[in-house]
C-alpha positions as CSV (number, residue, x, y, z in Angstrom):
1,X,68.8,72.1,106.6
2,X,68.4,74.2,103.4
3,X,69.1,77.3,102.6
4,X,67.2,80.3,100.2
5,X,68.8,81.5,98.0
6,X,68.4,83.2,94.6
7,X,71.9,81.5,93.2
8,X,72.7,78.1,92.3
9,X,76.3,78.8,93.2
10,X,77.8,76.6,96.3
11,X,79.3,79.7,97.7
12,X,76.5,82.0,97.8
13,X,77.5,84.5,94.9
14,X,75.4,86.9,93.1
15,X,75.0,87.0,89.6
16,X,76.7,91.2,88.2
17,X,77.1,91.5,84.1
18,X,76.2,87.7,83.8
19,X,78.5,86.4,85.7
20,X,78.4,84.6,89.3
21,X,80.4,86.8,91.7
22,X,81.9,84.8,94.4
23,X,83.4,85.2,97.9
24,X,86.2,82.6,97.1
25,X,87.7,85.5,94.8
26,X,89.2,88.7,95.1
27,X,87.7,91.8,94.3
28,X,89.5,92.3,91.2
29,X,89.1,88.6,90.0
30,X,85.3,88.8,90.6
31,X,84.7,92.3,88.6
32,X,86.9,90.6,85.7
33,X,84.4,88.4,85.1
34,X,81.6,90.5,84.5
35,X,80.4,91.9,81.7
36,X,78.9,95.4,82.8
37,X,82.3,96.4,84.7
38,X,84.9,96.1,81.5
39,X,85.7,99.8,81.6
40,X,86.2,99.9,85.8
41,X,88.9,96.6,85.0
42,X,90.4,98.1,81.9
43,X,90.8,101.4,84.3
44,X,91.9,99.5,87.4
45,X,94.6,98.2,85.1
46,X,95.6,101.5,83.6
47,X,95.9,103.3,87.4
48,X,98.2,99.9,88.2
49,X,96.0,99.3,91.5
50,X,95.3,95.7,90.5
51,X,97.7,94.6,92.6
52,X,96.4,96.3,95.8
53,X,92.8,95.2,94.9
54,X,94.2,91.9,95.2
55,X,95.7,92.5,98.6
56,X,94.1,91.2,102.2
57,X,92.3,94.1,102.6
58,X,89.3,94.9,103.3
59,X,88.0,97.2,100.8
60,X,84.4,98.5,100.5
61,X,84.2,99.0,96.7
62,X,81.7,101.4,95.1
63,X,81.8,99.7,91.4
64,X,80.5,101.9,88.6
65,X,79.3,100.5,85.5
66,X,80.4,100.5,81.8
67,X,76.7,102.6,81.2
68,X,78.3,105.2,84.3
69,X,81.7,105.5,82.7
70,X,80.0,106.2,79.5
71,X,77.5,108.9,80.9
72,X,80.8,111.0,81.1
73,X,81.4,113.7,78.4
74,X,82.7,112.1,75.2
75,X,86.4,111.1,75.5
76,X,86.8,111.6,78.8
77,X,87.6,107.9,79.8
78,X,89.9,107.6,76.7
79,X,91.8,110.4,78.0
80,X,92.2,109.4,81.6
81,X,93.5,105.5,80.9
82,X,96.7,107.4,78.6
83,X,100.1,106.7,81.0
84,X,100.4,110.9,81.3
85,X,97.0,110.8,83.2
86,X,97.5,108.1,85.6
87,X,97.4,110.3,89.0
88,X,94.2,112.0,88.1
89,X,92.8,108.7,87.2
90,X,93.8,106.8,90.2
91,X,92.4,109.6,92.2
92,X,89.0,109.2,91.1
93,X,88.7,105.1,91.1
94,X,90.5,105.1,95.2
95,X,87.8,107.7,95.2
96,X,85.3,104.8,95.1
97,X,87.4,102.3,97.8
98,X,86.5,102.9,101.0
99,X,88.6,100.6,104.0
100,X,87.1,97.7,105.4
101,X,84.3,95.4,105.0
102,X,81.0,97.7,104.5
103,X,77.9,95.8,103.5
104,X,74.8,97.0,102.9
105,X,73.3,96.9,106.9
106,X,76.4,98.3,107.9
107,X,75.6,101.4,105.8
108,X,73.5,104.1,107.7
109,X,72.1,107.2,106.4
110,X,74.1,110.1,107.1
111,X,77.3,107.9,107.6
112,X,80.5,109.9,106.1
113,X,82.9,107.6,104.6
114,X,86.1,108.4,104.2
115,X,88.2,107.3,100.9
116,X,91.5,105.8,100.3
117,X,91.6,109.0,98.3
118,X,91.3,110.5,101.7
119,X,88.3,112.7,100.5
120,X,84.3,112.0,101.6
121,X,81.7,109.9,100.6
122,X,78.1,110.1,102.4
123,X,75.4,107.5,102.4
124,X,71.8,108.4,102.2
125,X,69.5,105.2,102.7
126,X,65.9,105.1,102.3
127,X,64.1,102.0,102.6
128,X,63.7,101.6,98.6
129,X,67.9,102.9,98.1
130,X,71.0,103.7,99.1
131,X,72.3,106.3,96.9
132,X,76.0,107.7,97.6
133,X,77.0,111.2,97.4
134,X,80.1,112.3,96.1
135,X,82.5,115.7,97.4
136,X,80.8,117.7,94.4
137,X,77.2,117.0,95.2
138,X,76.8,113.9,92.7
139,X,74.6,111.0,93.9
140,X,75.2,107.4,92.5
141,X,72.5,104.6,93.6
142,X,73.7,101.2,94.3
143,X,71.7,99.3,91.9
144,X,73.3,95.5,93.4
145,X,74.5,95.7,97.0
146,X,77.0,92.9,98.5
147,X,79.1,91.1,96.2
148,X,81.1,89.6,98.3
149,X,84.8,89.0,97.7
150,X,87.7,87.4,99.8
151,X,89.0,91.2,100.4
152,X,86.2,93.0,101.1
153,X,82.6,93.7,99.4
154,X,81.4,95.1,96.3
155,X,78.0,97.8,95.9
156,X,77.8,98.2,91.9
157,X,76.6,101.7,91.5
158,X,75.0,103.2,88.2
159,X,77.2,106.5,88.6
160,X,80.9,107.7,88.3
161,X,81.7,109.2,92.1
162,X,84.3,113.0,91.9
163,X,86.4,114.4,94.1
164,X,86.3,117.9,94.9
165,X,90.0,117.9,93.7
């Protein structure tokens, strides 16, 4: 009675910024631990929503990489993690939380998702990638679909998401 699998992990995890993500933690305890997401914790902490990434849930997560948040114009993530720029800052990461427990199947193309940010996302899904598009016409590709966490599921995308406002 085996199973296939790509990981060695006992929980079934997948392996983001070389480290096993697994559904036995939370969101926020699984992106801690890897490498490429640094910049997304270091900004989750900033807004102050580690605490409500840590919370039951669900939460679809759209989590941008360190190479995203530094494809931004030159200081812009220094400026948005100072205490004066908190609101604009949590805007745009609950920008990329969507409720529930979205994995990749249940994505469809076409599908409008609406944020905790209360603005739009919309999924386009080919059979080669599912790219999301943000409120301003930006598209981010998910580049590893379905970590799994306790609260909800992670798609690491390799693009910062905007809100028209």
């Amino acid at each position: 009675m085996g199973t296939t699998s790509v990981s060695a992990s006992p929980s079934g995890g997948v392996m983001v910024g070389g480290a096993m993500m697994t559904a036995d933690k939370d969101i926020v305890d699984n992106a801690a631990g890897s490498s490429d997401h640094t910049t997304l914790v270091a900004a989750v902490k900033a807004a102050g929503l580690v605490e409500t990434l840590k919370s039951a849930g669900p939460f679809t997560v759209f989590a941008p990489t360190n190479a995203a948040f530094s494809a931004l114009p030159a200081g812009t993530v220094e400026t948005l993690v100072k205490p004066e720029n908190k609101a604009t800052l949590t805007k745009i990461l609950t920008y990329h939380v969507v409720p529930g427990r979205l994995t990749a199947a249940d994505l469809k193309s076409g599908q409008v998702l609406t944020t905790v940010e209360g603005e739009q996302l919309t999924v386009t899904k080919t059979a080669s990638a599912v790219t999301i598009k943000d409120a301003k016409g930006g598209m981010a590709t998910v580049t590893i679909p379905d970590v799994v966490s306790s609260n909800g599921v992670t798609h690491v995308i390799d693009a910062i998401l905007m809100p028209a406002k």
